[in-house]
C-alpha positions in Angstrom: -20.3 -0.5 -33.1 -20.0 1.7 -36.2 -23.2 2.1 -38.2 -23.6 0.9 -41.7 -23.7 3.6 -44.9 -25.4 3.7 -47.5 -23.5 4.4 -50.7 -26.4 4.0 -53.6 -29.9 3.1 -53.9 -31.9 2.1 -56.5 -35.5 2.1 -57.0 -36.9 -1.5 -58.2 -40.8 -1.0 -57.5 -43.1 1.3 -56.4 -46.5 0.9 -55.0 -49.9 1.7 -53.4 -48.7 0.6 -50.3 -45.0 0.4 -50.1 -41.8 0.4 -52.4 -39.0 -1.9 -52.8 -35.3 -0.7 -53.0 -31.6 -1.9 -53.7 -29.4 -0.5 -51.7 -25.7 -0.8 -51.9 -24.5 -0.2 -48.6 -20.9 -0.5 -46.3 -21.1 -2.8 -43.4 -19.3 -1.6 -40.2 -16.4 -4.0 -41.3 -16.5 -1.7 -44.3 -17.5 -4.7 -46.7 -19.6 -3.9 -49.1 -22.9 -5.0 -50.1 -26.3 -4.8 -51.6 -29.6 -5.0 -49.4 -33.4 -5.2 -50.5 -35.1 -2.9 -48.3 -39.1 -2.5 -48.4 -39.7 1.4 -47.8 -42.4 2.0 -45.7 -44.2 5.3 -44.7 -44.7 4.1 -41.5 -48.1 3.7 -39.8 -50.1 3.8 -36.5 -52.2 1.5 -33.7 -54.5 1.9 -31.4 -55.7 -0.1 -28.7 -59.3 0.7 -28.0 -60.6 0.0 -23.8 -63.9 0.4 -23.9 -63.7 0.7 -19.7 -61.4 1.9 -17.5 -58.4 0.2 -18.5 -57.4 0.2 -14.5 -61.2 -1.4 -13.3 -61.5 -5.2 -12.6 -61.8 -6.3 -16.3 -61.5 -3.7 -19.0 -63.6 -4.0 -22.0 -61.3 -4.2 -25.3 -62.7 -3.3 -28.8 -60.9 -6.0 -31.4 -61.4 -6.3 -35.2 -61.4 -9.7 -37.0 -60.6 -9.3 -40.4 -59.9 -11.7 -43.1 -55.6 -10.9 -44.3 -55.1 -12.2 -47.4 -51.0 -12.8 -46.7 -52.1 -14.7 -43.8 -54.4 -16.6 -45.4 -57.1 -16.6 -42.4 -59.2 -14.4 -40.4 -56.9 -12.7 -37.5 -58.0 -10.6 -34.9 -56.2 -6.9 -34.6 -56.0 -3.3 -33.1 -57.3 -0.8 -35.2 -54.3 0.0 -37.7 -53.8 2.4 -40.8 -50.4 4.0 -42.7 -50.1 7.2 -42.2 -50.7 9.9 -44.7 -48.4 12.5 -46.5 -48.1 15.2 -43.4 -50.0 12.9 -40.8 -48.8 13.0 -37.5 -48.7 9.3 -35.8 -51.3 10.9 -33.4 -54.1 11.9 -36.2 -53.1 8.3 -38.2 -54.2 6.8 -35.0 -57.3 8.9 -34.3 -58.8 8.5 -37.8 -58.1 4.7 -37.8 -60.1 4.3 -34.6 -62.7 6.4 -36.9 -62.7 4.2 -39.3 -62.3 0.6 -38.6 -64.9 0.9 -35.5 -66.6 4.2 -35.3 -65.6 5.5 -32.2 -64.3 8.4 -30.9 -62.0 8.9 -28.0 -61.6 11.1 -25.1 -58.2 10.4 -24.6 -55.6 8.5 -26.6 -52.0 8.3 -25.7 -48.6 6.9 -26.9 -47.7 3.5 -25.8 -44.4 3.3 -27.8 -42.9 3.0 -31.2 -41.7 -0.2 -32.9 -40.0 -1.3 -35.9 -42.2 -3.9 -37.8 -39.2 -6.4 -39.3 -36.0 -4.5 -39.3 -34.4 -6.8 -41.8 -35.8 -5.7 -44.2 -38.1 -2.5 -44.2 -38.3 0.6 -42.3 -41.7 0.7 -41.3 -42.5 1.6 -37.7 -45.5 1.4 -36.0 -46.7 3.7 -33.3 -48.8 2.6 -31.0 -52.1 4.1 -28.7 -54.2 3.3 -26.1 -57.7 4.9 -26.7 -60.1 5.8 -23.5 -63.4 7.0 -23.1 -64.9 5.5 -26.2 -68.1 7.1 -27.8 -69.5 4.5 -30.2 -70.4 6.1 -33.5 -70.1 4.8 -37.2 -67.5 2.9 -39.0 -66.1 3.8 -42.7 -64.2 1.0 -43.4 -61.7 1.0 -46.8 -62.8 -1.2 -49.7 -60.8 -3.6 -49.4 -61.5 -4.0 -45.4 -64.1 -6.5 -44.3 -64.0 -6.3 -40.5 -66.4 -7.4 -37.8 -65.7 -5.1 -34.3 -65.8 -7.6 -31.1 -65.2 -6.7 -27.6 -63.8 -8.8 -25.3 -62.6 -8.6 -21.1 -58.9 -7.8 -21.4 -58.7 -11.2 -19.3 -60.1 -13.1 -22.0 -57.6 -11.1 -24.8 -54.9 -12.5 -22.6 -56.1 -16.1 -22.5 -56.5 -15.6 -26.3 -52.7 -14.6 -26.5 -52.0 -17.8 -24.5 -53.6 -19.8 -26.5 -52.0 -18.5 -30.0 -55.4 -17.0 -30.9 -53.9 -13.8 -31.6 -51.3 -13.7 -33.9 -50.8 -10.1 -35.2 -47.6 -8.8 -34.1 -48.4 -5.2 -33.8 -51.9 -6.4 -31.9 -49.6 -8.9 -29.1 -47.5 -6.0 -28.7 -49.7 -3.2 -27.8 -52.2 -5.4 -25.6 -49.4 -6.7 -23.3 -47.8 -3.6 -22.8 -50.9 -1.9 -22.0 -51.9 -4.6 -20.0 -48.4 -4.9 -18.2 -47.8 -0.7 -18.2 -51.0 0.6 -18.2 -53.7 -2.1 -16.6 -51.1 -3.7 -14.1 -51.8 -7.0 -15.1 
């Protein structure tokens, strides 16, 4: 299949978080069109195991936060965009900082997804974070989060049950829990 090109791009807001374009672009029949894409810098994840992620029933650190756009209180992996210059790697580190206040002795890559492909180009990469030390949080202004903990067992059941909604969140826990934790 050939790919589509973009022939022009305009500019139609720019923000805090993201920025909205109009691109005029050929599709692989070489039709021409226009598509809204949402510009994204991209951000990263973490899933944080509080135990061994391979023991009976690992420990997992959640946040429930009130999201505006949802319009409820979700439950979610620590998550941040990344800064100008950031690797994924740092993004992830300082986010696990932040929203909880641990620390961890290991964090590796899970994998790398594209949020909504539709429309924007943000990708997410995602972590699992390992020998937790518990330290304290600096949450942004705007973030109002309360850090649970919960038997991965139980995060499942919650998946199950549509209690966890967060697409970034479902993906990381059941692909550490199917990759990592051999559940």
């Amino acid at each position: 299949m050939t790919t589509s090109a973009r022939l022009d791009s305009a500019r139609v807001y720019s923000g805090r978080v993201l920025n909205l374009d109009v691109d005029r672009v050929r599709f692989p029949d070489g039709s021409v069109g226009e598509l809204e894409i949402i510009r994204h810098p991209g951000a990263s994840a973490v899933i944080p195991f509080a135990s061994d992620p391979a023991g009976d029933d690992p420990q997992v650190l959640l946040i429930r936060q009130f999201r505006y756009a949802a319009e409820r209180v979700i439950y979610e992996i620590p998550a941040g965009r990344l800064e100008p210059g950031e690797t994924p790697l740092a993004c992830a580190i300082r986010e696990l900082r932040e929203e909880t206040g641990c620390t961890a002795a290991r964090v590796e890559p899970l994998i790398t997804i594209y949020t909504t492909p539709g429309f924007t180009d943000e990708k997410i990469h995602l972590f699992m974070a390992t020998g937790l030390t518990i330290g304290a949080s600096s949450p942004e202004a705007d973030e109002f989060i309360e850090v649970v903990t919960i038997p991965l067992s139980e995060v499942l059941l919650m998946i199950e049950r549509g209690e966890i909604v967060d697409g970034k969140t479902l993906i990381a826990i059941l692909y550490a829990a199917g990759y990592r934790a051999g559940r």
